[in-house]
N, C-alpha and C positions, 0 to 999 in steps of 0.2 A: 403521341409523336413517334413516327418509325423511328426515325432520325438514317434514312436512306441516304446514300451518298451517290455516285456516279452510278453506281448498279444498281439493278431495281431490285437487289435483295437488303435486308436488314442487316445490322449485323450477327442478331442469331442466326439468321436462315446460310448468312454467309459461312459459317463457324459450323454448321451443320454439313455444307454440301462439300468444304474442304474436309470435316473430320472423316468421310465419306472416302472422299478421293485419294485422305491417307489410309483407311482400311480396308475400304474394298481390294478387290484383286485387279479391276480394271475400271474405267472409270463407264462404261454402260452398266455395271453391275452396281457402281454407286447411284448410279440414273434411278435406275429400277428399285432401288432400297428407298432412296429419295419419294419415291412414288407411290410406294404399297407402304414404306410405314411413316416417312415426314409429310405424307399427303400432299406434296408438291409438285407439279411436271416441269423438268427438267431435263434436257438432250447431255446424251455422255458427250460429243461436243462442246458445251458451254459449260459443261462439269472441266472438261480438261483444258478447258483456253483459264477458268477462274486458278485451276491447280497451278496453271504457268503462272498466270501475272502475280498470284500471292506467293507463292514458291519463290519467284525472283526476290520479291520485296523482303521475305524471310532472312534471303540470300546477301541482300545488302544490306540490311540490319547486323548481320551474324560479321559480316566485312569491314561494317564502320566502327564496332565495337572491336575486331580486332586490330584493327588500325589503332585505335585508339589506347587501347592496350599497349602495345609494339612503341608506340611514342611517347609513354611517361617516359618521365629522369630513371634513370638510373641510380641505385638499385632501389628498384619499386618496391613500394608499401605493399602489405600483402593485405587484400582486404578482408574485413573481420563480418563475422553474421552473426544473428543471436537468436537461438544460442547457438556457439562453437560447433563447429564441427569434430565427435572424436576419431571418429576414421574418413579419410579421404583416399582412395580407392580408384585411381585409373586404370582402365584395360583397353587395348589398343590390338584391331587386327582387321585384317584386308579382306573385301568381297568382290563380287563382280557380278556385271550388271552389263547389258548388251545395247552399241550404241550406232547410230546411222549417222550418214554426213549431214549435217544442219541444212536447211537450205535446199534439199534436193528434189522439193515437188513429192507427190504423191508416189506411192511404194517406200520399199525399202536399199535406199544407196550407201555401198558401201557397210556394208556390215561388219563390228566387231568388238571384240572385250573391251571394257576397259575395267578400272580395280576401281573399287571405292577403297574410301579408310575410313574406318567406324570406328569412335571413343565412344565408350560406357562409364559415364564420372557417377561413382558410387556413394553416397553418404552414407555410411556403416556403422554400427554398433560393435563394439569386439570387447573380450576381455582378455588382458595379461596372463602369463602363466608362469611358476615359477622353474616347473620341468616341460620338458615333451607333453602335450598333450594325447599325443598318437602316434605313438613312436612306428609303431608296425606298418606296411604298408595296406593302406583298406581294402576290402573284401572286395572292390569293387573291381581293382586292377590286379585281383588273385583268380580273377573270372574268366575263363580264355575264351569263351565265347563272345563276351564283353567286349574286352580288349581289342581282338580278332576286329566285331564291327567296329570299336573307335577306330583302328586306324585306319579301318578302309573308307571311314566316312570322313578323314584328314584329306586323304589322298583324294578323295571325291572334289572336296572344298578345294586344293591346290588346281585340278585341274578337269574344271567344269566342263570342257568341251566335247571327251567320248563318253557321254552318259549311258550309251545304250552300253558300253564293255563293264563299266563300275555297276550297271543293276546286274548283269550277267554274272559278275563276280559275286554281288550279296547273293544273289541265290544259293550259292555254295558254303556259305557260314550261316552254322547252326544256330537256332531261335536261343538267345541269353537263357542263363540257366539263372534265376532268383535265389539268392544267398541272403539271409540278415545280415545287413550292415552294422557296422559297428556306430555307436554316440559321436554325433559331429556336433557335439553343442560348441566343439571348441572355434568353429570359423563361423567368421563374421555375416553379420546378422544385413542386409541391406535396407535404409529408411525412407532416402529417394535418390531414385532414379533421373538423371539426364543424360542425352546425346548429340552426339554432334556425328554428322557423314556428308563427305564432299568426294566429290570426282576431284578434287586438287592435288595438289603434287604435295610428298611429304615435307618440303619446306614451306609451302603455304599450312598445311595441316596442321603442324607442330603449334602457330602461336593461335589456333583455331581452338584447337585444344586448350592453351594455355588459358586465352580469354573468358573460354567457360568455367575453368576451374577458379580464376580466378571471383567470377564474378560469385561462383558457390561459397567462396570463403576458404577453399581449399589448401590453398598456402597457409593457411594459418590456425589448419587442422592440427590436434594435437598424436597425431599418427598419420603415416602418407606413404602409401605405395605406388607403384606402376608396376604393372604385372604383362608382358606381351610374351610372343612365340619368339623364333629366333631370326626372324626379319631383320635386317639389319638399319632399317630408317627405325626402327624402333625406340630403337635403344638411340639413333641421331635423336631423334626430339624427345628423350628422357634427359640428355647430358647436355640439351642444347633450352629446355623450356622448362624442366622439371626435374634438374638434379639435388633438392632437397628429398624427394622421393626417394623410398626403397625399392630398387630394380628389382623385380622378380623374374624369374625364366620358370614358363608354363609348364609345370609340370607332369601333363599332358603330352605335350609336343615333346617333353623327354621320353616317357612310354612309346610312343612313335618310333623315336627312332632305335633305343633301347631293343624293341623288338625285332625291329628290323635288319638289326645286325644278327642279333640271336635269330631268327631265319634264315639268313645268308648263310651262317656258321654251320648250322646243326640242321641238315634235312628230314634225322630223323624228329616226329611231334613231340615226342619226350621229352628229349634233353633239350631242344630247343624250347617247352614252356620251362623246363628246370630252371635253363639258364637264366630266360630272361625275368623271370621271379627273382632270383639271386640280384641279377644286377638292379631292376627295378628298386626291390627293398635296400639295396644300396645305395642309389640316388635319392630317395624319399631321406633317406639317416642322414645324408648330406655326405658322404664317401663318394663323390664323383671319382675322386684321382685314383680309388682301388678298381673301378670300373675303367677308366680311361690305361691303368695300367695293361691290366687282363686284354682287352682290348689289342694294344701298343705289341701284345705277346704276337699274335694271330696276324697284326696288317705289314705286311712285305708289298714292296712293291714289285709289281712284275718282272722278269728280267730278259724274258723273249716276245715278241709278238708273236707267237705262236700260243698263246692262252687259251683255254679253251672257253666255250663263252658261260660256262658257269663258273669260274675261276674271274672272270673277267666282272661279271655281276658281285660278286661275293667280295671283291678288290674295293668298287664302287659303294657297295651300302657300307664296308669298314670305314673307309672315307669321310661317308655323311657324317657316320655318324661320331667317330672321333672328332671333326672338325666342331660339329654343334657341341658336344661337350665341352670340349675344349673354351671354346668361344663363350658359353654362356658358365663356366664354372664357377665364377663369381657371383653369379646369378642363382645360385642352387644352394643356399644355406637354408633349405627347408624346414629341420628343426626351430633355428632361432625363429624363423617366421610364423612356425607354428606356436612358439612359448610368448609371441610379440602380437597373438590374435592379429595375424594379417593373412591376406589370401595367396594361395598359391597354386591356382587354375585358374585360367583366361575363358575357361567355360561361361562366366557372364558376356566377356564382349562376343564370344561363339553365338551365346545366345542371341544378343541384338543384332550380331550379322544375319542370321536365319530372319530376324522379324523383318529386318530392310529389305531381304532376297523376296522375301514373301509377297510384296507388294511391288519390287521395280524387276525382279527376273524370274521369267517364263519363255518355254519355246515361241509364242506370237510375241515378245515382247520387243522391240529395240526404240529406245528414247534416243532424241535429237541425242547429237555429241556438244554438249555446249551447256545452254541456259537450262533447257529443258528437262535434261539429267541432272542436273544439279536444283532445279527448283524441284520435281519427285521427291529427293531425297528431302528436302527442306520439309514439304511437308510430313513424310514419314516419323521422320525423328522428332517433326513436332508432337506428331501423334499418340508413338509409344513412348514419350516425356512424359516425367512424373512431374511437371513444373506448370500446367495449364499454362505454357507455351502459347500453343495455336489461340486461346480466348482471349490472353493477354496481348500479344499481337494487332487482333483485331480493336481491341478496343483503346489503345495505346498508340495505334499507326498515328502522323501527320494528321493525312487526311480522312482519319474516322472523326463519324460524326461524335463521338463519344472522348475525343482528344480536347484537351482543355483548349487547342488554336480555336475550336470549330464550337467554344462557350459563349454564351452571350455575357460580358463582363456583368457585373451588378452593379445597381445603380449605387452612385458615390452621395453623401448626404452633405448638401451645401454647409460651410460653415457659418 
């Protein structure tokens, strides 16, 4: 028995041609894969109308459940899984994804950005510690070549749009130079993996997020972070959905701007990597406020319009970057978090933003503004989910043939 439903596929073959349409890069290339190695002929057509309808249905599943969430009594039970969870582990950051007006007939109408928001809910393994496990800052952010590319591949990720100026620019920083890194057995270990990504706004997000952690047991993890950049709906749905969590501020996105001040400052390469080692290994120790001092020394504000415009640049990155300090200094006890095996780089949700881009943005790409974008994502995230997600879904829907409505009851024995 197939046990076929409205579509003339099975549910493996169905579970096949979406895991497809979540991994391919388009959905003719999942046709084609479908063809030469599932032995099936299928049009990218009917590959991308199946991605819609089950994407939506992802989508309302993922909405009733946070609905549902959102309307327990107050203050809600945290639910429990077995076994425990020892670390619970959120990371939280923005992508983008290119989107056309719904609706508009064949071509492309209206063209343009919009953000996704990507959770990376982590079940982690860590252990305690009673000192610093790594006091020094690592080899890796003592790299100026290193460095150099991280932050111009932040600055890339902030602002998607002149890609031909930001490759022009890697050209001009040098290939990383390889260093042995130092022992990181101290940061946590990851066991699985789930996510969550929606085109929605950060207050639909926040209890989107909340719902899944929820449903992992997460609340009721015997250790619980939230780790983001310095976005400021961030840290809204960490104090708004998840303030038993430890806020962390990305210790990345500190390097970022750390350095960027220390280039504003110091023209010449010297003293400018000097500095920004100095202050770097200052924020890593947890000394923001001797950084933010030093800082405080150097930023004047202008007193004539007549600036010149490297004085005027120089004024502006002091700015950034004292305000993010500032803003996030509560956020930056890196030791304790290092002696408390918790994480402190957003490099994992970095990562699942790359895997999402991979699949929804490309120069040919722009998704409906609507359903469409938002089912894509549905299936991606089911995709790269460590939870057999997309299997369970299908065999779990309403109306799969494999749902208990769709059983034939067993026969009752007369008394």
């Amino acid at each position: 028995m197939l046990k076929i439903d409205a579509h003339p596929y099975s549910p493996t073959l169905l579970h096949r041609i979406l895991l497809m349409d979540g991994m391919a890069d388009s959905c003719a290339a999942a046709a084609t894969a479908l063809q030469i190695v599932g032995e099936m002929t299928i049009s990218p057509r009917t590959v991308n109308q199946l991605g819609a309808e089950f994407g939506e249905q992802l989508a309302q599943q993922r909405d009733r459940r946070t609905q549902a969430y959102q309307e327990r009594p107050l203050p809600r039970v945290a639910a429990t899984v077995d076994p425990p969870v020892p670390l619970a582990a959120v990371f939280c950051d923005g992508g983008r994804m290119r989107t056309r007006a719904a609706a508009g007939g064949h071509g492309v109408h209206q063209p343009h950005w919009r953000e996704t928001k990507n959770a990376a809910l982590h079940r982690m393994q860590s252990e305690s510690h009673e000192v610093d496990p790594q006091p020094e800052l690592p080899a890796c952010f003592r790299n100026q070549a290193y460095v150099e590319k991280l932050v111009l591949g932040l600055k890339k990720a902030k602002n998607p749009a002149p890609e031909l100026m930001v490759r022009a620019a890697e050209s001009e920083v040098p290939p990383a130079v390889t260093e042995p890194e130092e022992p990181t057995t101290w940061q946590p270990q990851t066991l699985v993996r789930t996510c969550v990504s929606s085109l929605a706004s950060s207050e639909q997000f926040g209890p989107q997020m909340a719902a899944e952690a929820d449903a992992r047991g997460f609340f009721a993890a015997g250790k619980r972070a939230f780790v983001g950049d310095g976005q400021g709906y961030n840290w809204t749905i960490h104090r708004q959905w998840f303030p038993s969590f430890t806020p962390i501020a990305d210790f990345v996105h500190v390097i970022e701007y750390v350095y960027e001040a220390a280039k504003a400052l110091y023209p010449d390469p010297a003293s400018r990597w000097q500095h920004y080692v100095l202050w770097a290994s200052a924020c890593w120790q947890g000394n923001v406020e001797q950084v933010l001092a030093t800082l405080q020394e150097h930023f004047t504000a202008p007193t004539t319009a007549s600036i010149t415009s490297r004085e005027a640049e120089t004024h502006e990155a002091l700015r950034r970057t004292t305000t993010y300090l500032t803003n996030n200094a509560s956020r930056m006890d890196y030791p304790r978090y290092r002696r408390e095996g918790l994480p402190v780089t957003s490099s994992l949700a970095e990562s699942l933003v790359k895997q999402i881009s991979k699949r929804v943005k490309g120069t040919e790409k722009f998704w409906d503004d609507g359903t469409r974008g938002e089912a894509i994502l549905q299936i991606r995230a089911a995709v790269v989910s460590q939870d057999d997600r997309l299997a369970r879904f299908l065999r779990d829907r309403p109306i799969s043939p494999y749902s208990p409505r769709c059983r034939t009851p067993a026969p009752t024995t007369a008394a």
